[in-house]
C-alpha positions as a printed Julia matrix, in Angstrom:
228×3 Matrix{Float64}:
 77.62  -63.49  -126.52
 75.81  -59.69  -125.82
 72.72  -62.18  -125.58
 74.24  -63.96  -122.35
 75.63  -60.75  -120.65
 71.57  -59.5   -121.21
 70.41  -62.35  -119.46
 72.59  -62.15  -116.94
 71.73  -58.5   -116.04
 68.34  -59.43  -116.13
 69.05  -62.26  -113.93
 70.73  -60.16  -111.44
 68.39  -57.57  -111.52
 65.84  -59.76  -110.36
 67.15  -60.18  -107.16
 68.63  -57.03  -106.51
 65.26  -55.01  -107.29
 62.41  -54.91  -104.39
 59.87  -55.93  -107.03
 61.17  -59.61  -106.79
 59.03  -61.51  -104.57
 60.36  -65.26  -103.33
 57.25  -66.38  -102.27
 53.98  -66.74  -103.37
 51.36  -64.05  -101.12
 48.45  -65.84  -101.7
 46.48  -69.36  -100.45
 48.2   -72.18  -101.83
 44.95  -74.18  -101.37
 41.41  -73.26  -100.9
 41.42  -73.12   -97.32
 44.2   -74.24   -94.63
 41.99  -74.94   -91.26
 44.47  -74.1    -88.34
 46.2   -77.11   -86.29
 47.92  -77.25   -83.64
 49.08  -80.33   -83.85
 52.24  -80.75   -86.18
 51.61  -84.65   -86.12
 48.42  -84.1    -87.91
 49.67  -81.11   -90.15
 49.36  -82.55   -93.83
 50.63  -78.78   -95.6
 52.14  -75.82   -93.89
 50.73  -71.87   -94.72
 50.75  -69.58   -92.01
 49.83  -72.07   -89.32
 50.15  -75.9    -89.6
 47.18  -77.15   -91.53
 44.63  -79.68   -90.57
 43.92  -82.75   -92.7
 41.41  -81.2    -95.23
 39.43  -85.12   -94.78
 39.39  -83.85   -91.22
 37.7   -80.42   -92.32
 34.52  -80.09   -91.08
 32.07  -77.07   -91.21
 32.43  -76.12   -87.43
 36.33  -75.1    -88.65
 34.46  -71.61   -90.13
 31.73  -71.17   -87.46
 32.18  -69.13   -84.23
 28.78  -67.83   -82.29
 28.71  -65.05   -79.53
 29.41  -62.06   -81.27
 25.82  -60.99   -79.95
 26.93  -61.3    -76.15
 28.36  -58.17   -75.12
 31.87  -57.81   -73.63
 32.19  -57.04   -69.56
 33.09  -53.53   -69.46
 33.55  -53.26   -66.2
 37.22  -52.51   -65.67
 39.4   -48.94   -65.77
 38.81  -48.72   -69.27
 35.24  -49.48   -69.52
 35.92  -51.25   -72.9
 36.1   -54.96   -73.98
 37.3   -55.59   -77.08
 36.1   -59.7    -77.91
 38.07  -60.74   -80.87
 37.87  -63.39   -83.6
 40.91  -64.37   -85.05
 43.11  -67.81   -86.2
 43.86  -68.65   -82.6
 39.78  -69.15   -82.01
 38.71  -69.33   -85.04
 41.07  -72.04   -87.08
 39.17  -71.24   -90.88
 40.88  -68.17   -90.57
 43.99  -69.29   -91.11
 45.83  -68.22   -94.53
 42.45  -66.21   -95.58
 43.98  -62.52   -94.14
 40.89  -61.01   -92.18
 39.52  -61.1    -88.88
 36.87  -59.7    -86.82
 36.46  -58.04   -83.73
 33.34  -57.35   -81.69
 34.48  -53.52   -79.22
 31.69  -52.34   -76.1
 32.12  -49.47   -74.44
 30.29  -48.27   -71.45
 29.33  -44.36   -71.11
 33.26  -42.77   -71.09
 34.71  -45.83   -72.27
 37.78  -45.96   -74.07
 39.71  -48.57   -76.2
 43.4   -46.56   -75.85
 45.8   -45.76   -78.03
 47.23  -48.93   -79.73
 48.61  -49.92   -82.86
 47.88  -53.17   -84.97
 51.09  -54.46   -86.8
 50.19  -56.39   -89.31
 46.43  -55.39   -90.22
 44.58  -52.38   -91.01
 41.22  -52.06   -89.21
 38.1   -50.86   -90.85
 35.42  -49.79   -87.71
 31.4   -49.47   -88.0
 29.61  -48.21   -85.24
 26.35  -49.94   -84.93
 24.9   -47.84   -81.48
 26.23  -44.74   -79.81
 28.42  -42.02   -80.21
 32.33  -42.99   -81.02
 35.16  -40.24   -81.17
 37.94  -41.71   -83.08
 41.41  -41.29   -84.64
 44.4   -42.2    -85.71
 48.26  -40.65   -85.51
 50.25  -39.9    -88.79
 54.01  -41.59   -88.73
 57.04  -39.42   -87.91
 57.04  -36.63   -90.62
 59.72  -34.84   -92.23
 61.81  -31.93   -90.77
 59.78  -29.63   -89.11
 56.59  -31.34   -89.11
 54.57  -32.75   -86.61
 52.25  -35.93   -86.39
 49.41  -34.97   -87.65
 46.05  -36.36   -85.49
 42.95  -37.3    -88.07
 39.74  -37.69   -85.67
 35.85  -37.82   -86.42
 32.61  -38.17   -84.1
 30.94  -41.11   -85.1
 27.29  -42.22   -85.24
 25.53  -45.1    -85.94
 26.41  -46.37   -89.27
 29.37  -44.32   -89.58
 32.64  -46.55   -90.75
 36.25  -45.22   -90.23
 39.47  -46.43   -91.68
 42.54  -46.58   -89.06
 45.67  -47.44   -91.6
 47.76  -50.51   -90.7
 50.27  -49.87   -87.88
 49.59  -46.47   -87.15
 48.4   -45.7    -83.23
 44.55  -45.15   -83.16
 41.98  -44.98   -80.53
 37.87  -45.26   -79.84
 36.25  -43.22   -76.8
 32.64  -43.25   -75.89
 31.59  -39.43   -75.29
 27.95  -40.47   -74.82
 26.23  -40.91   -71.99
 24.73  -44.75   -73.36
 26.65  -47.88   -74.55
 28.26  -48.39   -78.03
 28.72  -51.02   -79.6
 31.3   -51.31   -82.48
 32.12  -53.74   -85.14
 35.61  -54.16   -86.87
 37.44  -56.11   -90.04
 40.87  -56.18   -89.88
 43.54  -57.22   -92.97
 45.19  -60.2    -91.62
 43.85  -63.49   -89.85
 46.08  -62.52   -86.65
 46.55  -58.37   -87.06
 48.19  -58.43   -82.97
 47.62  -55.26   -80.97
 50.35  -53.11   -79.32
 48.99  -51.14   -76.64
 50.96  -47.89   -76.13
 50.54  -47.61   -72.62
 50.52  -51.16   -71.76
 53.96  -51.97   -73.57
 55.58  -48.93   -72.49
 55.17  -49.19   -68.69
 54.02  -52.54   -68.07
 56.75  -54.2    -70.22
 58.18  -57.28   -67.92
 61.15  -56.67   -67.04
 60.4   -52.84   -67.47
 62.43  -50.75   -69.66
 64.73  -48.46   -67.66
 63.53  -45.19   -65.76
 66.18  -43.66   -67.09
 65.42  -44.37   -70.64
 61.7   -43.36   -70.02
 62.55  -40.42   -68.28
 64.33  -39.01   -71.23
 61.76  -40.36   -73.32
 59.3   -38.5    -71.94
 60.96  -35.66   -70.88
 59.63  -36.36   -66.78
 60.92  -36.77   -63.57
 62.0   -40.39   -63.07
 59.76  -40.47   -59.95
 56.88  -40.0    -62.37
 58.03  -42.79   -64.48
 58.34  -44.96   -61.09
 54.99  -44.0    -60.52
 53.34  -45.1    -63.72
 55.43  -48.19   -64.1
 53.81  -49.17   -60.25
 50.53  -49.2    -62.02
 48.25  -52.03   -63.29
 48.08  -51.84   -66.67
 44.42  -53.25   -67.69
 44.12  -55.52   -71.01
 40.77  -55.01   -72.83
 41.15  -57.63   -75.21
C-alpha cells in the first residue's frame, strides 16, 4: 500500500513540476524540408514536411548572400535574411542566417528577436552595438551593454532582449549573423509602437511616453521604414 501512495506522488509530481516536458524538443527525423502544401505533407514538425522521396539537394541551398542589400532608404540598412520561409531545409533544424549592410550612418534600430538569440560578426567596417537588460528589480535601471566593433569582432545580443547595430564610419559594413531558431521573427520597437495598424491609442502612448499627445500624433503620421 505506502508503495502505491509513492507512486502516485511521483506521478503527480511529474506534472505539477516545470521540469516535465510533454513533448519531445528535438528533430523527430533527420531533416523535415518545409511544405506548403498540406496535401503533400507526409509528417508534421514545425512546418508541414515535404515527402522526404521528394527531397532534393536544392531544399538546403540558397545563393546571394554575396549581393549586397539596397541601403538606400531612412535607415540606410538592409537586413537580407535566410530563414524557413526561403529557405525550406531549415525547417525543424533551429538556426538561421542573416546577411545586415549598412551605408556610412546606417542603422539597423532597436528591435527585439522573440524566439532566437543572434550571434553578429562584422566582416568590414566599424559597428557600434548593444543590447538592453530586462526590467530590473526595485530601484534599478536597464542596464545598456554596448561595444565598437571591428572587423572580425563577434557580439552576442541574448534572445528577446532589444538590441541595435549603427555604422559610425564613414565606409560600408557589412555584417553577418546566426540566429537560434529557423524563424527567430523581429519586433521593431519603433515600427510596432507607432506604425501598429489600427494604431494603439494616443492616449495610451502619451502616458507611455510621458509626451504631449500632439507628439504622439506626430510620430504615428510617420512612415515607418522596414529594413528587412
Amino acid at each position: 500500500m505506502a508503495l502505491k501512495y509513492f507512486v502516485l506522488i511521483i506521478a503527480i509530481l511529474a506534472v505539477v513540476t516545470p521540469i516535465s516536458h510533454a513533448s519531445d524538443p528535438s528533430p523527430l527525423q533527420d531533416f523535415c524540408v518545409a511544405v506548403n502544401d498540406s496535401m503533400n505533407a507526409v509528417f508534421v514538425n514545425g512546418k508541414f514536411c515535404k515527402n522526404p522521396m521528394d527531397v532534393t539537394a536544392d531544399d538546403f541551398f540558397k545563393s546571394g548572400l554575396n549581393m549586397a542589400g539596397n541601403t538606400s532608404n531612412q535607415l540606410r540598412s538592409a537586413v537580407t535574411a535566410v530563414n524557413v520561409n526561403n529557405l525550406v531545409g531549415l525547417n525543424t533544424l533551429g538556426i538561421s542566417l542573416a546577411r545586415i549592410d549598412f551605408a556610412p550612418y546606417g542603422l539597423n534600430p532597436p528591435h527585439t528577436h522573440p524566439r532566437g538569440t543572434e550571434v553578429l560578426a562584422l566582416f568590414e567596417g566599424t559597428l557600434y552595438v548593444g543590447f538592453v537588460l530586462s526590467n530590473p528589480g526595485p530601484n534599478m535601471k536597464n542596464k545598456l551593454f554596448t561595444k565598437i566593433l571591428h572587423p572580425g569582432d563577434v557580439f552576442v545580443f541574448p534572445v528577446g532582449l532589444i538590441h541595435f547595430q549603427f555604422n559610425v564610419g564613414k565606409t560600408n559594413a557589412v555584417a553577418f549573423a546566426g540566429l537560434s531558431s529557423q524563424n527567430p521573427g523581429v519586433i521593431t520597437i519603433a515600427n510596432v509602437v507607432f506604425g501598429s495598424d489600427p494604431p494603439i491609442s494616443d492616449d495610451i502612448l502619451a502616458k507611455a511616453f510621458q509626451i504631449d499627445k500632439k507628439v504622439v500624433d506626430y510620430l504615428q503620421s510617420q512612415f515607418w521604414w522596414d529594413n528587412n
